[in-house]
C-alpha positions in Angstrom: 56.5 76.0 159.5 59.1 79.1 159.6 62.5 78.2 159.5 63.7 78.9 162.7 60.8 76.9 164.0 62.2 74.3 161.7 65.2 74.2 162.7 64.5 74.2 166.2 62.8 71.2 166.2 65.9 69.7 163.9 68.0 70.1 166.8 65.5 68.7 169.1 65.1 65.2 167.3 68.9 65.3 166.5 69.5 65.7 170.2 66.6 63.0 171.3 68.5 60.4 168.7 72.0 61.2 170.5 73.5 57.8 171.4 73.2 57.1 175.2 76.6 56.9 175.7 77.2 60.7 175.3 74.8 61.5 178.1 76.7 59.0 180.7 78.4 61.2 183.7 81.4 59.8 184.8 80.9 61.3 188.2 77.8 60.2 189.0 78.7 56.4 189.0 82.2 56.6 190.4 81.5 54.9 193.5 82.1 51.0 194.0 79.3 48.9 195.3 78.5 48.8 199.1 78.3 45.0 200.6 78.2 44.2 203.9 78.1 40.3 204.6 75.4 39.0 206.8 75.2 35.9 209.0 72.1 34.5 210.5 69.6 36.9 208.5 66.2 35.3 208.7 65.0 33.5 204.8 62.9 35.7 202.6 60.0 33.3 201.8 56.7 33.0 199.2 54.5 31.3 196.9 55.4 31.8 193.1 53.1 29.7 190.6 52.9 26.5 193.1 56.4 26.6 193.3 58.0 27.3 196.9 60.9 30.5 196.9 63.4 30.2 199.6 66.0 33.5 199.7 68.6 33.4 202.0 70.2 36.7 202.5 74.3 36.8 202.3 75.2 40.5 202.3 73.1 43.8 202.0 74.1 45.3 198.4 73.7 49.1 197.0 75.0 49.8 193.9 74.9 53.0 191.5 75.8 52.0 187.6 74.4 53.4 184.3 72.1 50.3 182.6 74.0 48.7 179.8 71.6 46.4 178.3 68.3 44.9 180.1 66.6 41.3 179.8 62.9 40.8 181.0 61.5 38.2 178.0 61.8 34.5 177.9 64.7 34.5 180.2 64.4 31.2 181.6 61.5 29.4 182.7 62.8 30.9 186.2 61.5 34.3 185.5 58.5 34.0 187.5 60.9 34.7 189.7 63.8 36.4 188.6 61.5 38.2 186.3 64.7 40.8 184.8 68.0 41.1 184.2 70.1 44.5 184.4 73.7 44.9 183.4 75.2 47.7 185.3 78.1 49.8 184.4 80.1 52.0 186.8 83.5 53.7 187.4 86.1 53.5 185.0 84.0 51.6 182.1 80.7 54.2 182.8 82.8 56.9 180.6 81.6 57.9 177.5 84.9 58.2 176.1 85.2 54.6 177.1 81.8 53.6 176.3 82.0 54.5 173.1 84.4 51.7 172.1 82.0 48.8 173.8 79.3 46.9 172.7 77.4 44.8 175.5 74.5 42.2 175.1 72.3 40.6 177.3 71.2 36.9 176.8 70.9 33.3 178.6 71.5 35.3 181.7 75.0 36.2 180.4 75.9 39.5 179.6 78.8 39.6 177.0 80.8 42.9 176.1 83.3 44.0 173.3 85.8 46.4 173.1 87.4 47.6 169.8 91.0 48.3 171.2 91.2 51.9 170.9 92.1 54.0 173.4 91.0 54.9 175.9 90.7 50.8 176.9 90.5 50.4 180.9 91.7 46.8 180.3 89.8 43.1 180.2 90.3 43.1 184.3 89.0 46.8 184.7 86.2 46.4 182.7 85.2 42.8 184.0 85.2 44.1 187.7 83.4 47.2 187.0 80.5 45.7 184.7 78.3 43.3 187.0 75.2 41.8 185.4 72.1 41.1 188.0 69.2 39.0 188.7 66.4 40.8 190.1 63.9 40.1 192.2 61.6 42.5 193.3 60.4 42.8 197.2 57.0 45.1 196.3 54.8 45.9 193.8 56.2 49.5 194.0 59.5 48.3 193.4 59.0 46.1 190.5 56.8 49.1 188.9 60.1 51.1 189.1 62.3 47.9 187.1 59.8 48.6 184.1 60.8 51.8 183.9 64.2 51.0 183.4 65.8 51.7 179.9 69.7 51.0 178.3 71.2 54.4 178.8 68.9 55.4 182.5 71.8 55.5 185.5 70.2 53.2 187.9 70.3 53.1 192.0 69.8 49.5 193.5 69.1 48.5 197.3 68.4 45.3 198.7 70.1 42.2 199.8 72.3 39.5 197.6 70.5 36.4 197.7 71.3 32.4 197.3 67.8 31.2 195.8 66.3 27.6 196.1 62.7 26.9 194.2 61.2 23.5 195.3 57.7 22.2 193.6 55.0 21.0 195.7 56.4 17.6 196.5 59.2 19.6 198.3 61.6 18.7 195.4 64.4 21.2 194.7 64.1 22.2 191.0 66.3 24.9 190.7 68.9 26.5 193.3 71.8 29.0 192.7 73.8 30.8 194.6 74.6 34.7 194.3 78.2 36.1 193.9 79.7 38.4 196.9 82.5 39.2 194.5 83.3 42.1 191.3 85.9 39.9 190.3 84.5 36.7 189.2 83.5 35.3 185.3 81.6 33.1 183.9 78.9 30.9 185.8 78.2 31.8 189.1 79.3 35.6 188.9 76.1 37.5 188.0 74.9 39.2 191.6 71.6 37.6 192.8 69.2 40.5 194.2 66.5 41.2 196.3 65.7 44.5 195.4 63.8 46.3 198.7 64.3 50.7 196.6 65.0 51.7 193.3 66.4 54.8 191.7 66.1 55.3 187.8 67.5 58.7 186.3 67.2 59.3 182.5 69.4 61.7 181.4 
């Protein structure tokens, strides 16, 4: 292969293996999420694997944030359906100056994050209301075609409604229920946003 050839392609892999974090544009996922609370929506309703799936609607949701980390394996044995998990990034944390100091991880239906301390460091409060980790749920084949495409690194577009769940058995039992949150600032249990996803956007830079 001549050597300019060579080299060529050298720069090609070299770029390909770039870490994701240098391709994030800051400007791209400055906005904050859009929620409007709803009141009296009608359930979302459907069969799921002879379990019954009750969704009640609380507040229509869009959100733009570049994907952190992703779950779809062995989540739970809920995943029939919530079938992924997507931690979302956006304005002062989805900055590769400031990404390049972090560390995330996806497991249990927690996403955890690190910082090293450097500088530049948003703060623990910055970066907890501006990292957001979802349950999905998809409302179409189309739509959960487009959640398999998504990759760590891919600046993702989500529309749909935030959603309390209840699953109930075919006695009528409840087995599972949770509730979504309607809040950026929240922690721990309780604070990952519940979604019904009706469109999806994926962009790879």
């Amino acid at each position: 292969m001549p050597r300019l050839a060579l080299a060529a392609l050298l720069l090609v892999l070299v770029a390909g293996c770039r870490d994701w974090r240098s391709r994030v544009d800051p400007a791209l996922a400055a906005a904050e999420p859009e929620q409007v609370l709803l009141s009296g929506e009608q359930a979302i309703e459907f069969e799921a694997k002879g379990h019954r799936v009750t969704l009640t609607p609380r507040a229509t949701y869009r959100i733009t944030g570049y994907a952190v980390d992703t779950s779809r394996a062995l989540l739970d044995e809920w995943d029939f359906v919530l079938p992924m998990d997507l931690a979302l990034a956006w304005g002062p944390v989805a900055d590769p100056e400031v990404l390049r100091h972090m560390r995330f991880h996806l497991s249990g239906r927690y996403v955890s994050w690190w910082h090293d301390g450097k500088a530049p460091d948003p703060g623990q409060a910055a970066i907890q209301s501006h990292l957001a980790n979802h349950h999905l749920v998809p409302a179409s084949e189309d739509v959960a075609r487009e959640m398999k495409r998504i990759r760590t690194g891919d600046r993702v577009t989500l529309r749909g409604k935030l959603v309390d769940l209840k699953i109930e058995d075919r006695s009528g039992r409840v087995a599972f229920q949770s509730r979504t949150s309607l809040s950026r600032d929240d922690i721990g249990s309780g604070a990952c946003e519940q979604m019904w996803v009706e469109a999806v956007e994926v962009d790879r830079p």
